[in-house]
Legacy VTK file of the C-alpha trace (Angstrom):
# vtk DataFile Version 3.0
C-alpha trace
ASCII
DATASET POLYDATA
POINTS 265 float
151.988 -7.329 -113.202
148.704 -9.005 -112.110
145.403 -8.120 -113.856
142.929 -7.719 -111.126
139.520 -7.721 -112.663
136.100 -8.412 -111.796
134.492 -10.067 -115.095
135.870 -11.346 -118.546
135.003 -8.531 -121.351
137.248 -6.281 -118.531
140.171 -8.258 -119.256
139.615 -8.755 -122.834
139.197 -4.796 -123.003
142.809 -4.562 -121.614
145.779 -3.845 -124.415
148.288 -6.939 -125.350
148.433 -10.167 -124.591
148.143 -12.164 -121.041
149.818 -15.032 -119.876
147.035 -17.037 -117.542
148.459 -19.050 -114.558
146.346 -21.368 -112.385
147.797 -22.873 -108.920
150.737 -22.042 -107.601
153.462 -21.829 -110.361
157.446 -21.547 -109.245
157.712 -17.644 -108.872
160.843 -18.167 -111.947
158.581 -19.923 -114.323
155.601 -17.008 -114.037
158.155 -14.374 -114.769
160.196 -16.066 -118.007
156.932 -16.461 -119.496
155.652 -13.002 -118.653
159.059 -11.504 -120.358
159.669 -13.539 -123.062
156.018 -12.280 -124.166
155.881 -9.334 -122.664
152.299 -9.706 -120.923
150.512 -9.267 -117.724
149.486 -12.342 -115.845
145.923 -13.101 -114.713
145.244 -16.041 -112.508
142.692 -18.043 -114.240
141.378 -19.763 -110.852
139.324 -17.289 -109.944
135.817 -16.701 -110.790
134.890 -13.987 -114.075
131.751 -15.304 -115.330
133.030 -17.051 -117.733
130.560 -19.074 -120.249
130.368 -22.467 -119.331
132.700 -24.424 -121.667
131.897 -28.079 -121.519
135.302 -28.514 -121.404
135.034 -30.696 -118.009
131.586 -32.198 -116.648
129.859 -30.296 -114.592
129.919 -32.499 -111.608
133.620 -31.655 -111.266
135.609 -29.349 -109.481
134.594 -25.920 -109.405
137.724 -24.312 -109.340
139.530 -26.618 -112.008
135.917 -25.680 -114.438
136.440 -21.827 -113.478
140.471 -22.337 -114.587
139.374 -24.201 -118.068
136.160 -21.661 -118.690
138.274 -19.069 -118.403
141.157 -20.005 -120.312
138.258 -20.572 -123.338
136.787 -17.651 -122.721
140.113 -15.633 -122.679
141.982 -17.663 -125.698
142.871 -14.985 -128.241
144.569 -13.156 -125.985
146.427 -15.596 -123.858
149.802 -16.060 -125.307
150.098 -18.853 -122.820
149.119 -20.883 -119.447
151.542 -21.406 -116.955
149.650 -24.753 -115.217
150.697 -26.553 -111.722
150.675 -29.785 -112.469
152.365 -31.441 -109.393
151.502 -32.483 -106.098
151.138 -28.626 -105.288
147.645 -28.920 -106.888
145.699 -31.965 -107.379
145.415 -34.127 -110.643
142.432 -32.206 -112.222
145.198 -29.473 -112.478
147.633 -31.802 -114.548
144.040 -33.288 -116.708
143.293 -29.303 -117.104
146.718 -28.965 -118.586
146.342 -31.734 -121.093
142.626 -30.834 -121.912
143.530 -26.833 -122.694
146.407 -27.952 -124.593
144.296 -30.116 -126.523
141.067 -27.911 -127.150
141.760 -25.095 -127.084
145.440 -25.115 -128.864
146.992 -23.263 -126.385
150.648 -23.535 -125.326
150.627 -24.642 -121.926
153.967 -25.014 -119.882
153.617 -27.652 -117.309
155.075 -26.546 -113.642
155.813 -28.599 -110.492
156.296 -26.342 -107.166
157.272 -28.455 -104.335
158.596 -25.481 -102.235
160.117 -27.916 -99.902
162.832 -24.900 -98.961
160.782 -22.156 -98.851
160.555 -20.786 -95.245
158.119 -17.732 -95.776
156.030 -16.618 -92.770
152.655 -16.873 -92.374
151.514 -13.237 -91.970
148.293 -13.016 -93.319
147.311 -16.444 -92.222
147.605 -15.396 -88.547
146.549 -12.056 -89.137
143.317 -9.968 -87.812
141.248 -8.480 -90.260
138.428 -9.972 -93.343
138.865 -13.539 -94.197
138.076 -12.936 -97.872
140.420 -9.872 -98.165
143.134 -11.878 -96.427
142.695 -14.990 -98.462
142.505 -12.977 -101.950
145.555 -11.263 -101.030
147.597 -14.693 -100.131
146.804 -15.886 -103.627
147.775 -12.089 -105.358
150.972 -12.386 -103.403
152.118 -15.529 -105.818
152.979 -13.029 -107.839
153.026 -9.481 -105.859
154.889 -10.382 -102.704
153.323 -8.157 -99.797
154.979 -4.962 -99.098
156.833 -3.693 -96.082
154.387 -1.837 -95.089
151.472 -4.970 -95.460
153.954 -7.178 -93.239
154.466 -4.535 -90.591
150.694 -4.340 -90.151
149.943 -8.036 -90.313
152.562 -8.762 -87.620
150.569 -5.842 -85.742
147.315 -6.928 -86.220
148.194 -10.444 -84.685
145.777 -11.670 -82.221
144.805 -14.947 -80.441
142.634 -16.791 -82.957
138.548 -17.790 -82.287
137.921 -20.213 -85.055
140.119 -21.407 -87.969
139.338 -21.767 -91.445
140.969 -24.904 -93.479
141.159 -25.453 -97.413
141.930 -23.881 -100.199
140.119 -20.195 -101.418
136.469 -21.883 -102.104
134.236 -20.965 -105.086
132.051 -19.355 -104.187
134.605 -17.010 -102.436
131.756 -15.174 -100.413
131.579 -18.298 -98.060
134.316 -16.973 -96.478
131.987 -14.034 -95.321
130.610 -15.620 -92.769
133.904 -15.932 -90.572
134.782 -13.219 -87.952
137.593 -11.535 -88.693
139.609 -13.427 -85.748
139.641 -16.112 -87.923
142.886 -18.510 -88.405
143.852 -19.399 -91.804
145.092 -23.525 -92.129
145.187 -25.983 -94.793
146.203 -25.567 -98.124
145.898 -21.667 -98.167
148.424 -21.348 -95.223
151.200 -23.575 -97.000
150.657 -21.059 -100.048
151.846 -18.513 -97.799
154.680 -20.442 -96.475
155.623 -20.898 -99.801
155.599 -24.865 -99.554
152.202 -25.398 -101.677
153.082 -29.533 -101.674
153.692 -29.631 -98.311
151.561 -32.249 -96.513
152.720 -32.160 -92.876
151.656 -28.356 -92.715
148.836 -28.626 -94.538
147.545 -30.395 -91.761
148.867 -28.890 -89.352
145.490 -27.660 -86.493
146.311 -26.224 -83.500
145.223 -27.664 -80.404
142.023 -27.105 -79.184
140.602 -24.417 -81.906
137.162 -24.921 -83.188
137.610 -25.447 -87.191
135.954 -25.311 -90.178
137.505 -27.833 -92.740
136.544 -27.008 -96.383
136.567 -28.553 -99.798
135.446 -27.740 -102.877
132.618 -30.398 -103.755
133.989 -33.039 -106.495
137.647 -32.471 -104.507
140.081 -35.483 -102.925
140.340 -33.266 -100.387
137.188 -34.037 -98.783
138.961 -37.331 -97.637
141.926 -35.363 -95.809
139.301 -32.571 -94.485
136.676 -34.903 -92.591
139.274 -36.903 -91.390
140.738 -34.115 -89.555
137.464 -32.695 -88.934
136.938 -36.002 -87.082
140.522 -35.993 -85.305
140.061 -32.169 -84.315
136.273 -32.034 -83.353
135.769 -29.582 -86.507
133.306 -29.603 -88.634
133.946 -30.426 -92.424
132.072 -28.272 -95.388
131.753 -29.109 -98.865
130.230 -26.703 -101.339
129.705 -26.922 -105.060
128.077 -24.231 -107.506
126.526 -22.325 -104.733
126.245 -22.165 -100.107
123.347 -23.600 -99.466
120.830 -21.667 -97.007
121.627 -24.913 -94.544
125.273 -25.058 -95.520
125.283 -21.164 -94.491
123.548 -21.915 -91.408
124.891 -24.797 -90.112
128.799 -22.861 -90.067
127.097 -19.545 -88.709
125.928 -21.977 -85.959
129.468 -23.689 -85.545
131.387 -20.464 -85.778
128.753 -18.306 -82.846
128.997 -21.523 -80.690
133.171 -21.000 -80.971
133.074 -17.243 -80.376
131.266 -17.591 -77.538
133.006 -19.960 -75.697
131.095 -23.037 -76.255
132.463 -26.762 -77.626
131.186 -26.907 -80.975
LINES 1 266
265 0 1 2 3 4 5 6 7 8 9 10 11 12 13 14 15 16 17 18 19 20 21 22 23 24 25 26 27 28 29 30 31 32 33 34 35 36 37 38 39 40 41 42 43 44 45 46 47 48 49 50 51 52 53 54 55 56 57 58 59 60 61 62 63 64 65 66 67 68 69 70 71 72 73 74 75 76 77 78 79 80 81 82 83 84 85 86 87 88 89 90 91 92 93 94 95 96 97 98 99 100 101 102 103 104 105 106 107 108 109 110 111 112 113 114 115 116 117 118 119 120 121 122 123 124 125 126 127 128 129 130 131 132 133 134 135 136 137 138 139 140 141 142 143 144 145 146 147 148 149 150 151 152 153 154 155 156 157 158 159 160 161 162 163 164 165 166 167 168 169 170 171 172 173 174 175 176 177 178 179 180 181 182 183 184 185 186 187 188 189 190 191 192 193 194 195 196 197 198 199 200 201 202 203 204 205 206 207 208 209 210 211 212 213 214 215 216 217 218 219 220 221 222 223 224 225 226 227 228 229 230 231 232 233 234 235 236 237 238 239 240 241 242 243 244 245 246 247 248 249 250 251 252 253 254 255 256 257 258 259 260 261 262 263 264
């Protein structure tokens, strides 16, 4: 079972012990360590408030510094992290590892997903509906697959995308606010839905002739593989940091009205 929780004294209030997971862990490797200690998982990339550790500097990747706050902040009750250390991540995942292994003597069981089989669709991805609530629920679904029921709407709510969003779920996550709900989901968050996390040919996969957004988080290699497409795909690349900027915020409401209204961005 996944914890869902908004803050960190909500999951230390919880009974038992957790196993914490960041990335995208093989599905087999989540669930042996969730039975063999009988705990509920809780995905340690997303954002609780967590005190800042000093674990990592602070000009580094936000969502690697929300995985190792959290995993300090959480310690006595982790029993342990399941980390994705391959190319399904980045290398501040496989430092991460090391470092939480190190400081905060916590057994930490190195994964590698390549998902170079998996054939999953991309339901969500392609779906109509909230960015944010479609992107939370991509990253929930690494360990509670969508129902029946979720798929049958999501192949219903289909429609003929306005603007695309590329990248991986940003911190902050309320960036993705700002995008209309006909919104396209590409990059790394798309291939997490496929099931195929490591997969470089569809992570940058565009379609022709949509007007994209192409995120990463600030301090991330990504940045390289984002404006280059941005430049290839007459998108516009976004990094953010800590916080959206007001001109950030302004400059991708400007982008994404120009696209929904027909004009060449």
């Amino acid at each position: 079972m996944l914890v869902v929780a908004d803050t960190i004294p909500e999951i230390l209030a919880r009974p038992g012990r957790l196993v914490g997971f960041y990335g995208v862990p093989p599905r087999e490797a989540l669930k042996e360590a969730a039975d063999r200690h009988g705990a509920d998982l809780v995905d340690l990339d997303i954002d609780y408030g967590a005190p800042v550790s000093r674990v990592v500097p602070d000009a580094y990747c936000h969502i690697i510094r929300n995985c190792v706050d959290n995993a300090a902040a959480l310690a006595p009750k982790l029993a342990c992290i399941v980390a994705a250390t391959g190319p399904e991540k980045c290398d501040g995942g496989r430092y991460a590892a090391r470092l939480m292994r190190d400081r905060l003597e916590i057994e930490v069981i190195a994964t590698v997903n390549a998902g170079s089989d998996a054939t999953g669709p991309t339901l969500l991805s392609d779906a109509t509906g909230p960015l944010k609530k479609r992107v939370v629920r991509i990253m929930r679904a690494i360990v509670e697959p969508l129902t029946v029921r979720e798929e049958d709407e999501a192949r219903a709510s289909r429609v003929e995308p306005t603007v695309g969003f590329w990248g991986t779920p940003p911190h902050p996550i309320g960036l993705l606010d700002l995008f209309p709900d006909t919104t396209q989901v590409l990059g790394w968050t798309r291939c997490v839905e496929q099931g195929r996390p490591a997969d470089m040919d569809l992570e940058t996969f565009v379609p022709d002739g949509l007007p994209v957004v192409f995120f990463s988080q600030g301090f991330c290699q990504k940045a390289a593989l984002a404006r280059s497409l941005a430049e290839r795909h007459r998108g516009m690349p976004v990094d953010v940091h800590d916080s959206v900027s007001a001109a950030t915020r302004a400059k991708v409401e400007a982008f994404i009205r120009l696209a929904c209204t027909g004009g060449t961005p």
